[in-house]
C-alpha positions in Angstrom: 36.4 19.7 -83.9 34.3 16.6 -83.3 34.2 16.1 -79.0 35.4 12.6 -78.3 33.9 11.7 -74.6 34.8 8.7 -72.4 33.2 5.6 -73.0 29.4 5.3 -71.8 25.9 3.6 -72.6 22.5 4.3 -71.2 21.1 4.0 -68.3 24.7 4.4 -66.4 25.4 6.5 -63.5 28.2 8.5 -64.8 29.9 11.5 -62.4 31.3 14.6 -63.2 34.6 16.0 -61.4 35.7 19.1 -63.5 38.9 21.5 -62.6 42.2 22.6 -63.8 44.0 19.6 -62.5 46.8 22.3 -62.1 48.2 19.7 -60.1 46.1 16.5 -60.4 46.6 15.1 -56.6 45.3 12.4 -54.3 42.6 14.2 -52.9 40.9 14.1 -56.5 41.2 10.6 -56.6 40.2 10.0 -53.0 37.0 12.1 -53.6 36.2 10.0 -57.0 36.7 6.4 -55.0 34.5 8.0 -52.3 31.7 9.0 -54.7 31.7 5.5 -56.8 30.9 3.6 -53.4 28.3 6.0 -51.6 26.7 6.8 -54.8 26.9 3.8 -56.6 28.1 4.9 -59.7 29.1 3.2 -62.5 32.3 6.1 -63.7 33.3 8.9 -62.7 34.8 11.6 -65.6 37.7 13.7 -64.9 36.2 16.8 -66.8 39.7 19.0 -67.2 39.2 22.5 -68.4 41.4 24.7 -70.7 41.3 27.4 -67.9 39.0 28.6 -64.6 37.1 31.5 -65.2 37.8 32.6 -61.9 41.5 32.4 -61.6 44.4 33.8 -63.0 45.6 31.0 -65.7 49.0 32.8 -66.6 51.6 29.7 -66.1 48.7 27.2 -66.6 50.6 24.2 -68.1 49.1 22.6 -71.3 46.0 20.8 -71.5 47.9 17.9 -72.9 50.4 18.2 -69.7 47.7 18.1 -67.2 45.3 15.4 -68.8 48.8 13.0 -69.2 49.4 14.1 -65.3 45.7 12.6 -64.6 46.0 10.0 -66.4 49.2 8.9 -64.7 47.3 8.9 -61.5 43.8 7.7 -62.1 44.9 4.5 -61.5 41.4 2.9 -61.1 39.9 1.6 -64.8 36.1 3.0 -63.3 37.9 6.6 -63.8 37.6 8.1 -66.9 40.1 11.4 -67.8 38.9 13.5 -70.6 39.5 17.4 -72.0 36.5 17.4 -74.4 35.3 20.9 -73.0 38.3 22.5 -75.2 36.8 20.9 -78.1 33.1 22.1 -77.6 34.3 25.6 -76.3 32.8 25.3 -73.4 34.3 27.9 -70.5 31.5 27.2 -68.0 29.9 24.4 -66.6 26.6 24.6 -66.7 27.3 25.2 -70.9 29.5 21.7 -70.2 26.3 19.9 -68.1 24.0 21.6 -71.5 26.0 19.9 -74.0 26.0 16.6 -71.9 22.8 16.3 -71.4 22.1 16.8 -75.2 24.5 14.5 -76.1 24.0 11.2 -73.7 20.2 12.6 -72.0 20.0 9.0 -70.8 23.2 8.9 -68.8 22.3 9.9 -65.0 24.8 12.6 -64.8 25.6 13.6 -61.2 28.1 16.7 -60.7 31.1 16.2 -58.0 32.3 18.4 -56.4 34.4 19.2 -52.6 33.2 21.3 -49.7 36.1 23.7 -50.4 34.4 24.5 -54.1 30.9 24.7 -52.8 32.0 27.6 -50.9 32.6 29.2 -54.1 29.8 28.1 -56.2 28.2 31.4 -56.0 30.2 32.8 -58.2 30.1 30.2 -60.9 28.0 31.8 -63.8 24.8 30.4 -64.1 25.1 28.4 -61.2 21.8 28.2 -60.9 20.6 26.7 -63.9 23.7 23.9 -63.4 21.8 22.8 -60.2 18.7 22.9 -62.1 20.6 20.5 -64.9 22.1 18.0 -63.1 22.1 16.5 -59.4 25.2 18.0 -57.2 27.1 15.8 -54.7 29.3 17.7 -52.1 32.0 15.7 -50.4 33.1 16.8 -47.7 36.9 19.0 -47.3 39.0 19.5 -43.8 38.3 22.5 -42.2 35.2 23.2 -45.1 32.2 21.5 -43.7 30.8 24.8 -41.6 31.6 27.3 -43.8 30.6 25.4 -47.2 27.0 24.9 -45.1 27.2 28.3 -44.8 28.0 29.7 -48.1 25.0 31.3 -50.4 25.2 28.8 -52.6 24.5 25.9 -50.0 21.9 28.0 -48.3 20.0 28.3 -51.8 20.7 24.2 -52.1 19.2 23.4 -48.5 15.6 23.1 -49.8 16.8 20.4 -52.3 18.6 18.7 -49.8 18.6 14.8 -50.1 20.0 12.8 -46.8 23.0 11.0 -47.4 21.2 7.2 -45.9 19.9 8.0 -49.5 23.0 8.4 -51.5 22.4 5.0 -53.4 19.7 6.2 -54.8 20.7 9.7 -55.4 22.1 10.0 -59.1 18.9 9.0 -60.6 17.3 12.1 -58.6 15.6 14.8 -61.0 17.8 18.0 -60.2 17.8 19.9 -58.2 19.1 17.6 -55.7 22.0 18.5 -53.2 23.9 15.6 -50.8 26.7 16.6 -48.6 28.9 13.5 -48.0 30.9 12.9 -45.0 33.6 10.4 -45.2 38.0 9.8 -45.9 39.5 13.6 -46.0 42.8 14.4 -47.5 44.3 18.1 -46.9 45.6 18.3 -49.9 44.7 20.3 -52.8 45.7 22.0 -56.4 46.6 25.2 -54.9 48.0 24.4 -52.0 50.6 22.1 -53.4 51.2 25.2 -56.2 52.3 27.4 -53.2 54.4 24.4 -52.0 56.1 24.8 -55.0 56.4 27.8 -55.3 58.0 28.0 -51.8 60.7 25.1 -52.7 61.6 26.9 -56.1 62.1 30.1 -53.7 64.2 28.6 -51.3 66.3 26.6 -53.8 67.5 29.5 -55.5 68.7 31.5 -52.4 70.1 28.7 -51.4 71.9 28.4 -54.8 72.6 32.5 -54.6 74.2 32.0 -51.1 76.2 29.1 -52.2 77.9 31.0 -54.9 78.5 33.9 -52.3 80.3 31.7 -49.9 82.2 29.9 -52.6 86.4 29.8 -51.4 88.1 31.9 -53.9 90.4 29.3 -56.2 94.0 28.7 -55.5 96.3 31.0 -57.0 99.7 30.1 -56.4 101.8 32.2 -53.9 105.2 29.9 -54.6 108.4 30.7 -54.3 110.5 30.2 -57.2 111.8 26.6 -57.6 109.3 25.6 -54.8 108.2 22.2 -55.6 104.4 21.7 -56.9 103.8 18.1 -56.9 102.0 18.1 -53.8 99.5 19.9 -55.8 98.6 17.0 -57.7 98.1 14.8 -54.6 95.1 17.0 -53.7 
């Protein structure tokens, strides 16, 4: 299977924002916006994966279903949505960054990514040779910034830690290069809004098991013979 990719030519300043999409949300699209402006980028790719290593994808909707959801709400034209990672079998990453930079080596690829993940990136396999591939930008999550700081991954990052009065000029950094963005926060996320559904379907169908359990039994009759029964009709 040939991988078809988002539009692109050389020179541009193209970032990366991979996941599940398992929902697609406005935090994704809020990061993306934020990214374009302080990094001065030229696209940014939704990269959305068949499946996360790290998680339990039983009940993972289609690819097709979740790249039509981001579609639907990557409203601006500068955002690109794409699954080509199925295509190239690519379950990790850094193979994903690899085949990228084989494949468009003078696009200035710059990896996105939000505080909440960075926590996390430890545990991505190979991360280290990602960071070596491609520059990383961190935006910043509620309740994330202290704890992401903290993380091993960001701890290994520090020493390639550019300042964000530099974030114009960042994507065209040789990696490793790290930058932590403050800036707009939105709570949501993926697996939050999951539980939140998971939580309405809960409550919906006790409230549809108690409904039937309180139902009025149905009229029987109880007349007397030759009673009349047109008031029956009435009701």
């Amino acid at each position: 299977m040939i991988a078809r990719l988002p539009r692109w030519s050389s020179g541009q300043r193209i970032g990366l924002l991979g996941g599940t999409f398992n929902p697609p949300h406005e935090g994704h699209l809020l990061i993306s916006l934020y990214a374009l402006k302080r990094l001065r980028l030229d696209r940014v790719w939704w990269v959305v994966t068949p499946g996360n290593p790290l998680k339990d994808n039983e009940g993972l909707p289609g690819l097709a279903a979740r790249l039509a959801d981001a579609r639907a709400l990557a409203r601006d034209p500068r955002i690109a949505v794409t699954g080509f990672e199925a295509a190239i079998g690519a379950r990790y990453t850094a193979d994903t960054i690899a085949f990228l930079r084989r494949r468009a080596p003078e696009v200035h690829f710059v990896w996105l990514m939000g505080a909440d993940n960075l926590r996390q990136f430890h545990r991505w396999r190979r991360w280290r040779a990602l960071a070596a591939s491609a520059p990383i930008a961190v935006v910043d999550r509620p309740g994330s910034t202290l704890s992401a700081l903290a993380a091993p991954a960001a701890l290994y990052l520090a020493k390639f830690r550019v300042p964000e009065s530099r974030a114009a000029s960042f994507p065209e950094r040789a990696a490793p290069a790290f930058i932590f963005l403050h800036g707009p926060q939105s709570m949501l996320s993926s697996s939050a809004i999951r539980r939140d559904e998971a939580a309405l379907k809960a409550v919906e169908k006790r409230a549809a098991t108690a409904h039937v359990l309180r139902r009025p039994p149905a009229f029987t009759g109880g007349l007397k013979e030759g009673q009349d029964t047109d008031f029956l009709a009435d009701h």
